[in-house]
N, C-alpha and C positions, 0 to 999 in steps of 0.2 A: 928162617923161621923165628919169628918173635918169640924169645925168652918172658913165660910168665910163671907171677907167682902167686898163688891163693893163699890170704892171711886171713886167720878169722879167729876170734875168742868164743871158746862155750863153755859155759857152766855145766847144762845138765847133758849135752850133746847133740843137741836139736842142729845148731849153728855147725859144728864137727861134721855130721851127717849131710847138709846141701855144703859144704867148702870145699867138701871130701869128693861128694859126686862131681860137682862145676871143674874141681882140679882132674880129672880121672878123662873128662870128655876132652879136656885142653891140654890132656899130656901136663898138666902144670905140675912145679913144684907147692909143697904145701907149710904154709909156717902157722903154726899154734898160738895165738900170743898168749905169755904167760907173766900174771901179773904174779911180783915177787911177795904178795902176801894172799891166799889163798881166800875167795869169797866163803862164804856160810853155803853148805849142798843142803838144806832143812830150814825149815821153822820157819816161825815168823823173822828171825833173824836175816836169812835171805833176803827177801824181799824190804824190808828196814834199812839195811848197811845197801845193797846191792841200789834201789831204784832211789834212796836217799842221796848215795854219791852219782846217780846218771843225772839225777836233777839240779844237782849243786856244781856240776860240770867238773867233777875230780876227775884229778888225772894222776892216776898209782905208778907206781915206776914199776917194770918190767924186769922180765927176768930178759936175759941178753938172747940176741936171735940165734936159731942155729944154723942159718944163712947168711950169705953177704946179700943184703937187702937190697943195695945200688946197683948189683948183675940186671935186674927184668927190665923189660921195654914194656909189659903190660901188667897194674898191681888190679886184682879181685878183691876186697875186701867186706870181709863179713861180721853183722854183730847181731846179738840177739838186740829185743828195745824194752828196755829196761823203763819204766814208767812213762815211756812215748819216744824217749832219748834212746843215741847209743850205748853200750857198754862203756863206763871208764875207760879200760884196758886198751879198745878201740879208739877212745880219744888220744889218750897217753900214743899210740901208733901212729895214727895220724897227723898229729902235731911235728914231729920228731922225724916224717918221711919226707923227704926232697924228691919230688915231681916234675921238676922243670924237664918238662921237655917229653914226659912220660906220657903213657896212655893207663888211665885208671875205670874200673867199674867196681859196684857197691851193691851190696846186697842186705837184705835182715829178714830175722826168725822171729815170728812175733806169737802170741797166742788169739791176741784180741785185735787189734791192732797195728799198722805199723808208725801211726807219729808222724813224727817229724827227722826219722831216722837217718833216711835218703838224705832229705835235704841236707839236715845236719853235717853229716859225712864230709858233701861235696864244701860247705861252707866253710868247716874245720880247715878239708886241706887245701881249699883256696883251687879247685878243680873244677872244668866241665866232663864231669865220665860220660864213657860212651854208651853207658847201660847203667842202670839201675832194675831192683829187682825184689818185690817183696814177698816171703812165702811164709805161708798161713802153717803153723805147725802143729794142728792139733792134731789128737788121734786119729779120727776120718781123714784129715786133710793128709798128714806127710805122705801117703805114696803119693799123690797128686803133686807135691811139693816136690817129693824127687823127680817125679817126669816134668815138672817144669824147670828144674832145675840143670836138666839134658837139655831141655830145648833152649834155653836161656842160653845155653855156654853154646852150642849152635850157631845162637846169631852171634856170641862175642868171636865166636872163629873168625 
């Protein structure tokens, strides 16, 4: 049985809530990524600092995992999309993962949009995933988000 693990960054918990469910149907373990300087949860500040640095392509340094990251044979990784982009946080993870040889899928929480998120991702880590996955997070939308988020992990079974 394939060792996997579900990494994902959330701000407000949208991105928390499909990593959470996708890890739950896959038996996965789950890792948080935690950037070592805390985004704005308010204001216009949010949105400023937050979609400023997704589009300047920063990469914040992280708080340390609380897994051995190099144990999984398949990495799930999720981000909200921050002004079309991924999360910082997600870049900084990305960048910094060694895949050789790995099997990866990608997913994002978007409200409007999902960008250029997908793509992004796979380009970052230099990967062809075997899934990609985008889910509409609005109020109507997330229960439909988490039923496609069971069926998504489904096909990555």
């Amino acid at each position: 049985m394939p060792k996997v693990l579900v990494a994902f960054f959330s701000l407000t918990g949208s991105t928390r809530l499909i990593g959470k469910t996708i890890a739950k149907e896959l038996g996965a373990d789950v890792l948080e990524i935690t950037p070592a300087q805390q985004y704005p949860l308010r204001g216009l500040g949010k949105y400023l600092h937050g979609g400023g640095q997704a589009v300047m392509g920063a990469t914040p340094l992280l708080e340390p995992a609380s897994v051995n990251i190099s144990d999984y044979d398949l990495y799930v990784v999720g981000t909200p999309v921050w002004a079309g982009r991924i999360a910082p946080p997600v870049r900084t993870f990305l960048m910094g993962l060694a895949l050789g040889g790995k099997k990866v899928a990608y997913f994002s929480t978007f409200l409007g949009t999902e960008g250029q998120s997908l793509k992004e991702m796979a380009e970052i880590s230099k990967t062809t995933p075997i899934g990609t996955k985008g889910f509409q997070m609005s109020r109507k939308a997330t229960h439909s988000s988490v039923s496609a988020a069971i069926r998504w992990a489904e096909e990555l079974r």
